[in-house]
N, C-alpha and C positions, 0 to 999 in steps of 0.2 A: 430510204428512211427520211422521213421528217423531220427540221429542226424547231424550237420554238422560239420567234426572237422576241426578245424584252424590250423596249424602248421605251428611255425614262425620257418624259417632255421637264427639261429644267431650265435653266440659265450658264450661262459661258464663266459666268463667277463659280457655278459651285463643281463645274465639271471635275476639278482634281480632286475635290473633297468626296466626289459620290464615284470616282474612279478605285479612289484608297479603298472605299466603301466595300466595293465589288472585288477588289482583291483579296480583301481579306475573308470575304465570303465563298473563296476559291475559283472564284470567275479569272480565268485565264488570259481570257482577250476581249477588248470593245473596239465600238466605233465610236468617233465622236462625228456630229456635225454640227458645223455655226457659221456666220457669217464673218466672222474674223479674216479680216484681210492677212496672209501671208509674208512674212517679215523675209528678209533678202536671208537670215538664218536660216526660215525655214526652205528659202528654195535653193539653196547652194547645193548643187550633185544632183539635182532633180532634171529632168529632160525635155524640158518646155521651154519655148519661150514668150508664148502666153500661157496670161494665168487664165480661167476661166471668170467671168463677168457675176461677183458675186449680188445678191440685192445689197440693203445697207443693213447694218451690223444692228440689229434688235435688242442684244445679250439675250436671245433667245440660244438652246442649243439642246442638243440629241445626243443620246448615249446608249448604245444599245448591245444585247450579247446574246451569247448562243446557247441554250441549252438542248442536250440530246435526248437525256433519260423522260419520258414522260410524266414516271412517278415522281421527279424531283419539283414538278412546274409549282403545286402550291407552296412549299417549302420554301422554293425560291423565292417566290412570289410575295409571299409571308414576309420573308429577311428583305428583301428589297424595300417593302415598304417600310418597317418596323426601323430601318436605318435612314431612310429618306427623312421621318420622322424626327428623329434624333438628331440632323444632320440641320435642321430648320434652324434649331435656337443657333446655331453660328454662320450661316450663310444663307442667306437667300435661294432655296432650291427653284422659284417660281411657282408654276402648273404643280410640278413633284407627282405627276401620274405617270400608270406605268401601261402601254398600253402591247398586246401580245398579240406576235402573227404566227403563219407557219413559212418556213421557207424549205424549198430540194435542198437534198445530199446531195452536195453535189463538190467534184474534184475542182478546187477553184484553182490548184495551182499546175491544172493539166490542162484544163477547159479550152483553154485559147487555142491548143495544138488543131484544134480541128478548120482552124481558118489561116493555118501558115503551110500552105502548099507550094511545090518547087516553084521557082520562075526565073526569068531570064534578064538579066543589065548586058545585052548588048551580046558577046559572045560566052557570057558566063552564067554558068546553069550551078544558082542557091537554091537549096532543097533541105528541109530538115530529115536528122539523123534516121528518121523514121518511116520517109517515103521514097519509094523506087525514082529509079533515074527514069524519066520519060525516054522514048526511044525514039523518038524525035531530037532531042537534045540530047543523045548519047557521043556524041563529038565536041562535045562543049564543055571549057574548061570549067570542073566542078565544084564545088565549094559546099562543103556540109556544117550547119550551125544549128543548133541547138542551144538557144537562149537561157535556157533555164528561169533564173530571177534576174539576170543580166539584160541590159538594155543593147539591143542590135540583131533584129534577122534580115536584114537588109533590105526590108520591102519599105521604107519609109523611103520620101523622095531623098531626104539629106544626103542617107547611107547611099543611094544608088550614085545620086553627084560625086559624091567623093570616090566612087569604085571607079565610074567614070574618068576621072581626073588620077587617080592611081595608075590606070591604064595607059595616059600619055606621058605617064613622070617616069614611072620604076623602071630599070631595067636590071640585069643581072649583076651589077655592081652595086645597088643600092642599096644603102645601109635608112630604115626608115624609124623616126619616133609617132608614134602612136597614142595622143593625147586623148583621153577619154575613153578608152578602148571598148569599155561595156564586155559584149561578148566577144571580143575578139576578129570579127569578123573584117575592121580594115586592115587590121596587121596577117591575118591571115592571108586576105587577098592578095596583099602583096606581098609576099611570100611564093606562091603562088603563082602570082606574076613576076616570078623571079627573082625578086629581091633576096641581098643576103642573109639577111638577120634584122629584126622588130625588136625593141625597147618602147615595150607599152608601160601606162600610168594609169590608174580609175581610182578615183574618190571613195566607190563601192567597193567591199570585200570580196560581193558575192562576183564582182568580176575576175577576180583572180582563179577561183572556182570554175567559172565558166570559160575562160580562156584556155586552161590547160585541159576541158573535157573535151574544146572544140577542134584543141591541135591535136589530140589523139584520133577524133573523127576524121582528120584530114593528113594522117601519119607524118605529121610536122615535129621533127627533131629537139627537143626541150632546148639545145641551147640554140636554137634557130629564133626562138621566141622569149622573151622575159616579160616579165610586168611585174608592176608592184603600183602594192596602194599607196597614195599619196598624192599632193597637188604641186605638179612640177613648179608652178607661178611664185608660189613663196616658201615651198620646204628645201632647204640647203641638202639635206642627204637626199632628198632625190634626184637633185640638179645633179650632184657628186655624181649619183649610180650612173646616171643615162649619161651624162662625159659632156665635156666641152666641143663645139663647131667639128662635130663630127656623123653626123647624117644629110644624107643627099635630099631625102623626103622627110618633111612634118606634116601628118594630118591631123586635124581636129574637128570633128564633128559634136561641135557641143553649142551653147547658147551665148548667142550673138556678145554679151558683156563679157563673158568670158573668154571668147575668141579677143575681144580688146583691149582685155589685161595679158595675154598671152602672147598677142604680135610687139608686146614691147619687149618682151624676154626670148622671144623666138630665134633672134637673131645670136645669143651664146650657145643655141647648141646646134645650126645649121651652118655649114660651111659657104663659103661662098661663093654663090649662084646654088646653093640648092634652094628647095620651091619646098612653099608653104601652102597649103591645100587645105582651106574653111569651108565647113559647112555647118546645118543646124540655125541658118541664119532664116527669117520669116522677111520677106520682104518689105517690111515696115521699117526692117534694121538696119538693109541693106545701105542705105549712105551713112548713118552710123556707124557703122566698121568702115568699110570705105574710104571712109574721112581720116579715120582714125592707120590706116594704112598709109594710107599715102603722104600723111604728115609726119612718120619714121621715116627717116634718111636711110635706114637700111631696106629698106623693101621698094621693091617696082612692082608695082600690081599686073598681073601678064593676062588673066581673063577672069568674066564675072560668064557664070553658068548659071541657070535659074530650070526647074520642075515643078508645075503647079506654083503653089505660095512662097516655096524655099528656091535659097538663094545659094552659090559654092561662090567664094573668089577664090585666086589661085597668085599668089606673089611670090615671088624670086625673092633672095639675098643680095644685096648691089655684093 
């Protein structure tokens, strides 16, 4: 089936005034687009650490929706304008045209599955919930993730650094914190690799979701694993939950400013000489953390790991 999309050409002023608009004419969802530079609000829990290179801010902007029923197109079409209209004598809509495509039905939030096929970080075979174990890799320790809306199938170089660097740290006494966890896939691996018990944290809800679908794909014991949403950095009850200098391993695979508001608080819940294991850093950032590491009196930096653009450091606890 075919969708029809609407797109109103207006201005970045009137966009909440002509969103209201579309609500209340039972439009369920839009998109916006403009050149609005990105405030540190909107990218806090976002998974970049570049933004994309906008052009310069116009107050040009795009607003656009879906509709399915064919017979509703002029109806819509009709109220779209007839409130565009209305909408003038108090804001500035611009243009205020409306101009119609068609787009596929298509599963947006399955789609991606057909470009995440098993592979390999070394001697460990990640595959999703959905495809066979190659029989080549049938001796390799396995790890099954299924992302869902959570961030982590481990094929990004960050995620592999840090599996890498898991691998030299964890052993069967290790008790690990799990900063950022997404889908769970660093707490799981090491799990996996042996470790005791994982005290995961994610900004996102939809992680906590995705973390216990993955322990059950990997028959991991619920009290083997915990998480909770929240930002270990500045929420006191989750400092409380995850406990004082008592994990051997910290990983955090998140963006580079965040890794350097975290190496200042890292050192109350890592005991001493356990290792701290960064990644998600872009090599632009790389002496920015860095710096910012080796200027803590409690950390010795022990190795810098780099993949492609991305960067892992790995520091100890003095």
């Amino acid at each position: 089936m075919k969708w029809t999309k609407f797109t109103v050409k207006t201005t970045s002023d009137a966009v909440d005034l002509i969103s209201c608009m579309l609500d209340e004419m039972g439009i369920e969802g839009i998109e916006i687009e403009d050149n609005i530079p990105l405030s540190e609000a909107d990218t806090r829990g976002m998974f970049i650490d570049i933004l994309p290179e906008l052009p310069p801010d116009d107050g040009t902007a795009r607003v656009s929706f879906y509709i399915e029923e064919p017979g509703k197109i002029e109806q819509i079409l009709r109220q779209a304008e007839e409130g565009l209209d209305d909408l003038r004598q108090f804001v500035d809509v611009g243009e205020g045209t409306i101009v119609l495509s068609e787009t596929e039905d298509k599963d947006w939030i399955n789609n991606w599955k057909q470009y995440f096929k098993p592979f390999t970080v070394d001697d460990i075979l990640i595959k999703p919930t959905w495809e066979e174990v190659p029989a080549e890799h049938k001796d390799k320790l396995l790890i099954q993730i299924d992302p869902g809306t959570a961030f982590g199938t481990g094929m990004h170089e960050t995620t592999q650094l840090c599996i890498r660097q898991l691998g030299k740290y964890v052993n069967s006494q290790s008790k690990v914190l799990d900063v950022g966890t997404g889908s769970g896939i660093l707490g799981i691996t090491a799990l996996k690799l042996g470790a005791r018990q994982v005290f995961g944290t994610d900004l996102d809800e939809n992680a906590i979701h995705a973390v216990k679908e993955n322990m059950e794909a990997n028959r991991i014991p619920a009290e083997s694993f915990q998480v909770v949403q929240g930002n270990i950095i500045d929420d006191e009850a989750i400092g409380r939950l995850a406990g004082s200098e008592c994990y051997d391993v910290a990983v955090a695979n998140i963006l580079a400013p965040v890794i350097i508001m975290l190496q200042a608080e890292i050192g109350q819940y890592l005991r001493h000489g356990g290792i701290f294991i960064t990644s998600g850093i872009i090599n632009t950032k790389e002496e920015e953390v860095r710096n910012a590491m080796e200027a803590n009196p409690e950390l010795e930096v022990l190795e810098t790991c780099t993949q492609g653009d991305w960067v892992s450091i790995t520091a100890r606890r003095r």
